[in-house]
Backbone bond lengths (Angstrom), bond angles and torsions (degrees), N, CA, C in turn:
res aa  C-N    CA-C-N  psi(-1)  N-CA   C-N-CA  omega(-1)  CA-C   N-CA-C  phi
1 X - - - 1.452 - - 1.527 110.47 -
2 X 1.385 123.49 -33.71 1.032 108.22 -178.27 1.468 121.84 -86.83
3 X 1.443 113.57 11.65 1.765 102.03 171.65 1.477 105.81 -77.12
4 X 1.317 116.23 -36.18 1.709 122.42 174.06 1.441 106.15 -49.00
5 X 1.122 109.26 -51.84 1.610 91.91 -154.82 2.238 102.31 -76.80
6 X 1.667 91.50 171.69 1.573 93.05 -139.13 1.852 59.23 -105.46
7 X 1.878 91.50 166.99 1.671 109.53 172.42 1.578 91.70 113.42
8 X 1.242 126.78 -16.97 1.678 108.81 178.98 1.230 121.40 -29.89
9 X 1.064 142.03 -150.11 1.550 143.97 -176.87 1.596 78.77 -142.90
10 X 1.310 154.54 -13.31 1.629 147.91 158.71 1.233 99.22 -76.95
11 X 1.633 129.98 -24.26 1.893 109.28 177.21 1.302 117.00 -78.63
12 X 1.391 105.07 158.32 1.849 107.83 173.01 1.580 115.64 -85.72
13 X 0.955 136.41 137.57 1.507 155.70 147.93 2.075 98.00 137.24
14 X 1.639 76.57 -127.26 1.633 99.34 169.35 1.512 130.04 -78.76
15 X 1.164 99.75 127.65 1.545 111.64 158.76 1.108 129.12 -42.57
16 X 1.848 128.54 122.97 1.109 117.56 163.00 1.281 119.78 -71.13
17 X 1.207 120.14 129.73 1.567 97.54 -173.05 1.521 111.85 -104.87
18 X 1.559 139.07 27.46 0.854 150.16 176.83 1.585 119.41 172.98
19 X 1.119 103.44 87.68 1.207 110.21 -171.29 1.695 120.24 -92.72
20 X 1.510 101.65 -23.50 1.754 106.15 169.78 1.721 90.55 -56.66
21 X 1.403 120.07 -43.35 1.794 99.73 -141.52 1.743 97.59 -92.38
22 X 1.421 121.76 9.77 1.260 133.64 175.25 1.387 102.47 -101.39
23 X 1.548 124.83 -39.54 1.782 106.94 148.12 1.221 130.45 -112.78
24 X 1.398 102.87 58.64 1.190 108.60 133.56 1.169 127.22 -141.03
25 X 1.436 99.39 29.30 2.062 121.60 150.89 1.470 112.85 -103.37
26 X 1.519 104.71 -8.15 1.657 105.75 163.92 1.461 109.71 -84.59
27 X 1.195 112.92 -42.41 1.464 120.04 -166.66 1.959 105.97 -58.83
28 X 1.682 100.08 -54.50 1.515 127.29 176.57 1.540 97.69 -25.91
29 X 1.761 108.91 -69.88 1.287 115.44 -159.14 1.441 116.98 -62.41
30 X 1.655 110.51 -45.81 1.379 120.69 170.61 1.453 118.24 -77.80
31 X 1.300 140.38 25.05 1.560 130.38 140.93 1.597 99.15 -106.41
32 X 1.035 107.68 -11.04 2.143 88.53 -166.12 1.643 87.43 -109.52
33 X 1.546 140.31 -0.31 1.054 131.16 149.68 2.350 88.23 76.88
34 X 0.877 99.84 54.13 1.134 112.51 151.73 1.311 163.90 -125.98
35 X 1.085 144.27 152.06 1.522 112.43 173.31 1.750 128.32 -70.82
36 X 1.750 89.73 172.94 1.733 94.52 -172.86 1.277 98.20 -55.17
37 X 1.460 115.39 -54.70 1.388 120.02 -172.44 1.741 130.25 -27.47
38 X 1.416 94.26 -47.33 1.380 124.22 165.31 1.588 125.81 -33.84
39 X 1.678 102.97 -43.44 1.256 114.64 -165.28 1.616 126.79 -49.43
40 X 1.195 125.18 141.22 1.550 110.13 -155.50 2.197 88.59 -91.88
41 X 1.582 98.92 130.79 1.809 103.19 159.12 1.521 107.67 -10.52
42 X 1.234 119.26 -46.60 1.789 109.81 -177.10 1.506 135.92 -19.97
43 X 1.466 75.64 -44.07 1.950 99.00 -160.33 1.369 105.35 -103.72
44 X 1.576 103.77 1.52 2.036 101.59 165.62 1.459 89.05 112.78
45 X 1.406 99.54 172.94 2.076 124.91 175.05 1.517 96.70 -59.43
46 X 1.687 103.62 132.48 0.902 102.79 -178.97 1.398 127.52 -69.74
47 X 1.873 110.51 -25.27 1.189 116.07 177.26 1.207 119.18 -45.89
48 X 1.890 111.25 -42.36 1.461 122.34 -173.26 1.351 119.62 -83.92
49 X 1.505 117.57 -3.38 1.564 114.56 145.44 1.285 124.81 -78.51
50 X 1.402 120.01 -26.81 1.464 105.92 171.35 1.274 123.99 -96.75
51 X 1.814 117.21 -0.93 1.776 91.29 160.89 1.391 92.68 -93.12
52 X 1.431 144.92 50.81 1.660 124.39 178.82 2.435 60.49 -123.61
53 X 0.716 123.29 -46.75 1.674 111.01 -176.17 1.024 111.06 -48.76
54 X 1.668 118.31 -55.98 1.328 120.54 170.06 1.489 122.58 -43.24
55 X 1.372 104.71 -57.24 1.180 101.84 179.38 1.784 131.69 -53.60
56 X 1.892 112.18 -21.35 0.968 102.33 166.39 1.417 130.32 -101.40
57 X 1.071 78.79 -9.39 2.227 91.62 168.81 1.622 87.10 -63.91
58 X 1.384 133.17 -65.68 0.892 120.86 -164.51 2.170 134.35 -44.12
59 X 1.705 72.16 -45.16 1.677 78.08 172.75 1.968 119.52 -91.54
60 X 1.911 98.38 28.79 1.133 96.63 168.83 2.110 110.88 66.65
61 X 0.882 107.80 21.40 1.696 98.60 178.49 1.196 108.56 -98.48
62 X 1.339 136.98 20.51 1.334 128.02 -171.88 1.601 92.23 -133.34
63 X 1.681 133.88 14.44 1.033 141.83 174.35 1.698 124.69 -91.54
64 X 1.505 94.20 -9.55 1.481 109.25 176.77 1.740 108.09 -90.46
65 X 1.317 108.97 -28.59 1.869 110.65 -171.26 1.576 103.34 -74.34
């Protein structure tokens, strides 16, 4: 699991800087069948969970599941 996830010190830009607690605000949303919106303060600003989503839709890592 962890070659997928983005923030390596081999990727270009920004660091993820927590990527367990970004899935497990993916995981959150997809068993309780909710929206992002939904997400409880726990798991961070919501804005900054969805460009860390964006960012991996973007680099295609959610194309292998």
């Amino acid at each position: 699991m962890e070659l997928l996830c983005l923030g390596k010190v081999t990727d270009r830009g920004r660091i993820g800087t927590n990527n367990r607690l970004f899935l497990d605000a993916l995981l959150w949303t997809a068993l309780r069948g909710s929206r992002w919106r939904d997400l409880p303060y726990d798991f961070g600003k919501l804005n900054t969970v969805l460009k860390g989503r964006y960012c991996w839709v973007k680099a295609r890592v959610f194309e292998n599941f």
